[in-house]
N, C-alpha and C positions, 0 to 999 in steps of 0.2 A: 396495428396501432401501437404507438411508443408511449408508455403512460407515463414513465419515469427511468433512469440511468443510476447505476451506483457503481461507487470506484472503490477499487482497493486504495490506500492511499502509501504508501513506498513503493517506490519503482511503477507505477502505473500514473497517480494523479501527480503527486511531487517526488524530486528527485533528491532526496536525502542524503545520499551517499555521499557527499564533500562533506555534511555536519561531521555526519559519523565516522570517517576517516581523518579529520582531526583529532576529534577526542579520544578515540581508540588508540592513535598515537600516541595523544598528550598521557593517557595513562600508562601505555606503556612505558612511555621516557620515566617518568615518574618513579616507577618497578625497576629502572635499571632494565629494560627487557627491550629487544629488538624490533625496531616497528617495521611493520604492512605496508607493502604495496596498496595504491588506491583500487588496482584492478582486483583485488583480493576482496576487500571491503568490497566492492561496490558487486561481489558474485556471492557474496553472504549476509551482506545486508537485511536482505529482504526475508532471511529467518530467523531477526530478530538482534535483543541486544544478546542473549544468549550464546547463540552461532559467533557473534563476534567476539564474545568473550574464550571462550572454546579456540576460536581462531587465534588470537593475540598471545592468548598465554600456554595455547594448549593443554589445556586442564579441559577434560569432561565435567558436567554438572554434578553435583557430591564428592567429588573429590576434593581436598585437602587445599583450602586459599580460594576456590572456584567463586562463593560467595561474596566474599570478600570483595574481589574485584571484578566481579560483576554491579555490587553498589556502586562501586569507583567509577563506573564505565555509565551511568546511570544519572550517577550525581553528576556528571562533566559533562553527560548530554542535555541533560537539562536547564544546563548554566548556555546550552549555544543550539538551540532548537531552530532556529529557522535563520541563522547569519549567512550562509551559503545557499541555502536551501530553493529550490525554485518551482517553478508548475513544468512539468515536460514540456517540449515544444508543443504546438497545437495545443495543449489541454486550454489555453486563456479563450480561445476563440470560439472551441465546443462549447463551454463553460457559458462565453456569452449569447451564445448561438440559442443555448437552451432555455437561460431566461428570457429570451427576445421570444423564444418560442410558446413561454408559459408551462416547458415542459421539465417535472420537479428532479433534482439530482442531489445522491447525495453520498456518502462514505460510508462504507464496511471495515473496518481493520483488524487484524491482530494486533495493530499498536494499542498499549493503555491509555485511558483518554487524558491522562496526568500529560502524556507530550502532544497527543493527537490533537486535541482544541486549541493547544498554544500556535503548533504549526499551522492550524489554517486558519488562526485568526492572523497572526503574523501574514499571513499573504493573503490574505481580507476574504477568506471563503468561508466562514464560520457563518455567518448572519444569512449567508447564502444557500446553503446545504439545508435541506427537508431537514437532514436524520444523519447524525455521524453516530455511528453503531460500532461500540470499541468491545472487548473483553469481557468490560467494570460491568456490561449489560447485559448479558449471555450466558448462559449456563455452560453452553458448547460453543468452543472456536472454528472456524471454518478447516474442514470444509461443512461442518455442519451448516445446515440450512437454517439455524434460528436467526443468524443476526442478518440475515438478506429479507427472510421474511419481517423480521422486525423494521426494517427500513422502509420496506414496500404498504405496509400498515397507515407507516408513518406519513406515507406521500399519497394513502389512499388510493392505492392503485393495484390492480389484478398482477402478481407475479409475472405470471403467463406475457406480461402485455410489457414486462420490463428489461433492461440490459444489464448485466454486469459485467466490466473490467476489470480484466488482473492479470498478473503476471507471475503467477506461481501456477502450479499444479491443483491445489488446493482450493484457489479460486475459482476455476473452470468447474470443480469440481461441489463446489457450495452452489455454484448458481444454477449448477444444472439437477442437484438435488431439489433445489428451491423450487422448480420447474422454469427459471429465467431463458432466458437468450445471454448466452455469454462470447466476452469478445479477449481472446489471446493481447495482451501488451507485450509483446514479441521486444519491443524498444526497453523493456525496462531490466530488472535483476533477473536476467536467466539465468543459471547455473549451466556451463561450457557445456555438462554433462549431460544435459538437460533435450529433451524434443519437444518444443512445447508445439508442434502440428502436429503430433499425435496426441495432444491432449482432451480432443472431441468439443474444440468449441466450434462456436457455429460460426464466428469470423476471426479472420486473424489480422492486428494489425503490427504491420513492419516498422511504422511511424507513427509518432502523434500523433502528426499532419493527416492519417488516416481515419481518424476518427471522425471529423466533421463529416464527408462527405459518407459516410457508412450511417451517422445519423440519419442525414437530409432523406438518404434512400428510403432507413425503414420508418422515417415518417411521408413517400409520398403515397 
C-alpha cells in the first residue's frame, strides 16, 4: 500500500538550476569576478546556496569575504525565485495522478522555507502539498530521519507505507532511516563523481517520465 509520496524539492521535484545560474552570475559580475558555466551550477546546486558560493568565488565558509557574499548570492536569489524555474519533466502528471488518486504528497528539503514556499507557490503546488518540511522545522537536516517522519505525520500515514524521492545521497539515506521506500532521481543534480545505483534505493528513476508508472505499480 502507497499511503503517501515526498519529494526532495531541487533537482528531483523542480528544476532550479537556470534561477541559480543567473544570479550566481549576476553576483559575480557585480564582484568584478569570472562567471560559471551552467553545467557547474547545475552539478552543485543541489548543496545548497553554500556550495555555490564556494563555487563562484572560491572561498571556503569562514574565510575572509565568504559571508559577505554568500547574502549577495541570497539576496539576488530571492529577488528571482521561480522566473526560469520549472517542475521536471513527468513530475506535473505524477503530481496529478496522485490527487486524482486521493493519495497525499508532499516536500522534504534542505531548502529554507524563506525560498521553498515562494517556489511552489509560484508553480501552484503550495495549497497542494500535505506538508512542506524545510530546516526552519527540524532540529536535524537530512539525512536525518526527523523531517520525513514529520511529513508522514502530517499526511497521517505509516512511514513503512510511504515513498521518498531525491537525488542526493542523503536522501536515499533519510528515507531509508525513516524506514520509507526510497526512489533515486538519477534525472536531477548528480555530481559527475557521484554512483547514485550504489546508493541502496529501492528504485531507480533515469527519467521523470519514470515516476508515474513506478507509482501506478506499487499501488496495484
Amino acid at each position: 500500500m502507497l499511503e503517501a509520496v515526498f519529494f526532495d524539492l531541487d533537482g528531483t521535484l523542480v528544476d532550479t538550476a537556470p534561477d541559480f545560474y543567473v544570479v550566481l552570475n549576476q553576483v559575480l559580475e557585480a564582484n568584478g569576478r569570472p562567471t560559471v558555466s551552467y553545467a557547474a551550477v547545475r552539478a552543485t546546486v543541489s548543496n545548497g546556496a553554500r556550495a555555490l558560493t564556494e563555487l563562484g568565488f572560491g572561498l571556503a565558509p569562514g574565510e575572509p569575504g565568504f559571508d559577505d557574499y554568500l547574502d549577495q548570492l541570497l539576496a539576488a536569489y530571492g529577488r528571482r525565485l521561480d522566473v526560469d524555474t520549472v517542475l521536471f519533466a513527468g513530475m506535473a502528471e505524477s503530481l496529478d495522478w496522485l490527487d486524482h488518486q486521493g493519495i497525499p504528497w508532499g516536500v522534504v528539503t534542505n531548502k529554507p522555507e524563506r525560498f521553498t514556499r515562494p517556489v511552489l507557490a509560484g508553480l501552484g503546488l503550495l495549497d497542494r502539498s500535505v506538508a512542506v518540511i524545510c530546516p526552519d522545522q527540524v532540529r536535524e537536516r537530512k539525512p536525518d530521519p526527523e523531517g520525513l517522519l514529520m511529513a508522514a505525520a502530517a499526511a497521517g500515514a505509516n512511514p513503512t507505507h510511504c515513498l521518498y524521492v531525491g537525488d542526493h545521497l542523503r536522501d536515499i539515506q533519510a528515507g531509508i532511516n525513516a524506514k520509507m521506500r526510497t526512489a533515486t532521481a538519477a534525472f536531477g543534480y548528480v555530481d559527475p563523481d557521484d554512483n547514485p545505483r550504489a546508493w541502496a534505493a529501492d528504485y531507480y528513476l533515469e527519467r521523470g517520465e519514470d515516476l508515474a508508472p513506478l507509482l501506478q505499480r506499487l499501488t496495484q
